[in-house]
N, C-alpha and C positions, 0 to 999 in steps of 0.2 A: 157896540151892538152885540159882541160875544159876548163878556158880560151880562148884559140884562139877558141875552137866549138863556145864559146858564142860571141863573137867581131863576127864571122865571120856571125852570124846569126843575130845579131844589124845592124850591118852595109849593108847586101846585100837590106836595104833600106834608105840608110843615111839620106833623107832628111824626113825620117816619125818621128817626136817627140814622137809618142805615143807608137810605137814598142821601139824605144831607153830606155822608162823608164822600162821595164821589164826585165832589167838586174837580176835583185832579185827574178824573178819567175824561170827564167831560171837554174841559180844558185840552187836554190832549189832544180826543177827537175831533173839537172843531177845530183845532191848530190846523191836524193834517189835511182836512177838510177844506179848510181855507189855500192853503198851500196848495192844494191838485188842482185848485177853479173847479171843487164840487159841491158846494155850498153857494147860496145867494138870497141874502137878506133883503127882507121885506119889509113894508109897512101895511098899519090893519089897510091902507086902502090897496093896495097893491097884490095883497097874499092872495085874494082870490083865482088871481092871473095861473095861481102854482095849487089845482086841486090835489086833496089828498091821493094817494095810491088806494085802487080799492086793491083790499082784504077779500082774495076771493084763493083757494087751492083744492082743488081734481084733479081725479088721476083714471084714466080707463081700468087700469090694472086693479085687480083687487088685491091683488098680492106686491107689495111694492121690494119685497127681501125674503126669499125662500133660503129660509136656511137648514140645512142639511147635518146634521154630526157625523160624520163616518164612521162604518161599522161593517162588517160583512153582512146583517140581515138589510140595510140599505140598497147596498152597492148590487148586494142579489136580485133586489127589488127594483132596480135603475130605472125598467123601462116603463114600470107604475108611476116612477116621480117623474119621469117627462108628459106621461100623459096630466099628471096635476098641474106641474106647469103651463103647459099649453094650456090648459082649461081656465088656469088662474089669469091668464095672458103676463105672466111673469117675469122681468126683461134682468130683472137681477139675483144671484145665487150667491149666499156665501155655505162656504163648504167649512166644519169647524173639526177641526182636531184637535181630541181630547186622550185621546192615548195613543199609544205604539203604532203604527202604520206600515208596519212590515208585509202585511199578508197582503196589501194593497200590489195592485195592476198599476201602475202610473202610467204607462201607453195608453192602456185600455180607457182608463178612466179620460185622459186627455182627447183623446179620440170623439167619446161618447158626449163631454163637454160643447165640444167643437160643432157636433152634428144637431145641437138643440135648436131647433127655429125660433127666432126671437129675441134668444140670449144676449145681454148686450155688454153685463159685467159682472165677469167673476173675483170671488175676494176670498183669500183664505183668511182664515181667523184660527190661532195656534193657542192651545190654552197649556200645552205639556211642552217640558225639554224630551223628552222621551218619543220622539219619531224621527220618519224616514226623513233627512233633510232633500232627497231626488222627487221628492213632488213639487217641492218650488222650483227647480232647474226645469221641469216637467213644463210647468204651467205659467216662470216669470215672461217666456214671450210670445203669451199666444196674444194676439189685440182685443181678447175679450178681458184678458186680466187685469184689473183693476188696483188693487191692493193686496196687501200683507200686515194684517193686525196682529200682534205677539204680546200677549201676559205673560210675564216670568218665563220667558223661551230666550232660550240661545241661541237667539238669530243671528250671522253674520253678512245680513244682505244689508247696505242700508242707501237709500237711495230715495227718491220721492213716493215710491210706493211702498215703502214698508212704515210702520209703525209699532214702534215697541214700546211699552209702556208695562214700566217696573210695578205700577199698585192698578190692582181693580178696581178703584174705585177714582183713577184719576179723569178726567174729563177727557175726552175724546173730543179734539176742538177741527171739526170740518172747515176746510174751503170756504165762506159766505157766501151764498147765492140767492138770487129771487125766488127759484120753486122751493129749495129748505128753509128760509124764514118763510116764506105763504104757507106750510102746512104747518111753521111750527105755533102761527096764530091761531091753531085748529086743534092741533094733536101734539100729542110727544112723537118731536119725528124719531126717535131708534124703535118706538115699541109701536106706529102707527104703518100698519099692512107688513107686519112681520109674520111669517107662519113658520112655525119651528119642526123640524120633525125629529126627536132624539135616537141614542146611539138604536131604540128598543123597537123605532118606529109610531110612535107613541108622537100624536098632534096636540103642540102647544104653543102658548103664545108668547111663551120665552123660554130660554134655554133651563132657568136654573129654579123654574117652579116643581113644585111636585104636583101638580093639579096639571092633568090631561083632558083632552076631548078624543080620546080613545083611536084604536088605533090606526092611521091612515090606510092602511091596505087593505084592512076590513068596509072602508067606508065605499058603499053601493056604485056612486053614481057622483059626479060632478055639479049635481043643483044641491046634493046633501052637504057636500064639504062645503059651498059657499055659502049655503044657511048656516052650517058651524061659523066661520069665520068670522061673517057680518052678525054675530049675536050679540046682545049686548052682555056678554059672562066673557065672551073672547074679546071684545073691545074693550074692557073695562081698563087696561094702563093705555092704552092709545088715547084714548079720551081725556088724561090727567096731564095736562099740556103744560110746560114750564111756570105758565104764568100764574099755576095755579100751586103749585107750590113752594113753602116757606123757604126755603132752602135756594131758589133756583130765580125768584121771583125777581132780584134787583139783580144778577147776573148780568155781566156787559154780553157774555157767551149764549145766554140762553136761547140764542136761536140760532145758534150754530154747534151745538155739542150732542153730540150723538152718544153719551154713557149710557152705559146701562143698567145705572146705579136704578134700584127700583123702587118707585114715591109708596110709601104708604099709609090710609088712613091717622089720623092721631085725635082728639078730643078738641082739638083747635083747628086742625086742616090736613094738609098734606105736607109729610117729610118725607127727605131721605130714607132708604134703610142704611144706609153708609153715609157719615161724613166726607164731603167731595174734597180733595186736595186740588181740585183749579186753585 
């Protein structure tokens, strides 16, 4: 019966080479699969008994990842970004250091963290060896901390919450779960309800575009910033969902890898702009 599941799942695209060689991954899965008692084969008369899972994923929040660069025109600005938060109903922040972090408060800041209504996880994300290593000591046990993601950092923390990963473009392979494969049938979950604010204060929908939607602290009123957000110029990578591109498409990972390698048009579809090393 494994067999025929497996030919029958090769073959429902014969003419694709790259699904064909995955015979061996398959095989795996349903090994282990079989081995847990979480699997159970059917017949056409029986399969009805087992409807599909519907494909459905919402989120109250419009903001699903407020991410921050730290900077002193930010950190000045604190009590502006809680009020976006709150407005966005925001439940997660990551906070990104990109250079030195000496001038930083770390009481202060940890304090301020603390007092946000709603917050449920925080995640620093390190992209320099070049700072204060007392803001993770600061922030590894407060219960809202979540993680420690490190590009080329010399982290010495290593534990279930940190994550260090020597190239930028390697996969970042999340926990599997039902609400991140449900949105990833919808969107690209790292770039879908991300709001970025960089070191300048400058609203983006990722960190390392040079294209803004001008600058948060100028912006009026809280029905303006969510007309920005939900536009279709600021959704436009949330929208480019794994399945949709060439690169990502036969991935065993793709609905658990949260990169941030970033798809872009090409004369045939969607690619990488970086070759992935998963």
């Amino acid at each position: 019966m494994k067999n025929q599941l497996i030919n029958s799942v090769l073959l429902s695209d014969s003419n694709d080479n790259e699904l064909k060689v995955q015979r061996e991954t398959l095989d795996r899965y349903f090994s282990f699969l079989e081995k847990e008692d979480l699997i159970h084969y059917c017949t056409e008369e029986t399969k009805g008994l087992f409807p599909d899972l519907p494909k459905f994923w919402d989120s109250y929040s419009l903001c699903q990842n407020f991410v921050i660069e730290l900077s002193k025109e930010n950190l000045n600005n604190r009590n502006r970004l809680e009020h976006i938060i709150k407005a966005l109903k925001c439940e997660n922040i990551t906070l990104y250091i990109t250079e030195n972090t000496d001038y930083l408060d770390h009481g202060g800041l940890k304090k301020w963290m603390q007092t946000i209504n709603g917050l449920h996880n925080l995640s620093i994300c390190i992209t320099t060896s070049d700072f204060d290593k007392n803001i993770i000591k600061e922030f590894k046990d407060l219960k809202i901390f979540n993680s420690i993601i490190a590009y080329d950092a010399n982290i010495e923390i290593h534990n279930e919450k940190c994550f260090v990963i020597e190239e930028s473009n390697k996969a970042l392979i999340m926990p599997p779960n039902i609400n991140l494969y449900m949105e990833s049938q919808f969107y690209h979950p790292y770039y879908n309800g991300r709001v970025v604010v960089d070191f300048k204060g400058k609203l983006k929908n990722n960190l390392l575009s040079s294209e803004d939607f001008g600058q948060i602290f100028e912006i009026n009123n809280s029905e303006e910033l969510k007309s920005i957000i939900q536009s279709k110029q600021f959704r436009k990578l949330a929208d480019m969902k794994r399945d949709l591109i060439d690169d990502c498409k036969y991935c065993e990972y793709r609905y658990c890898c949260m990169n941030s390698n970033l798809p872009r048009p090409t004369s045939t579809g969607l690619k990488l702009s970086k070759p992935c090393l998963q």
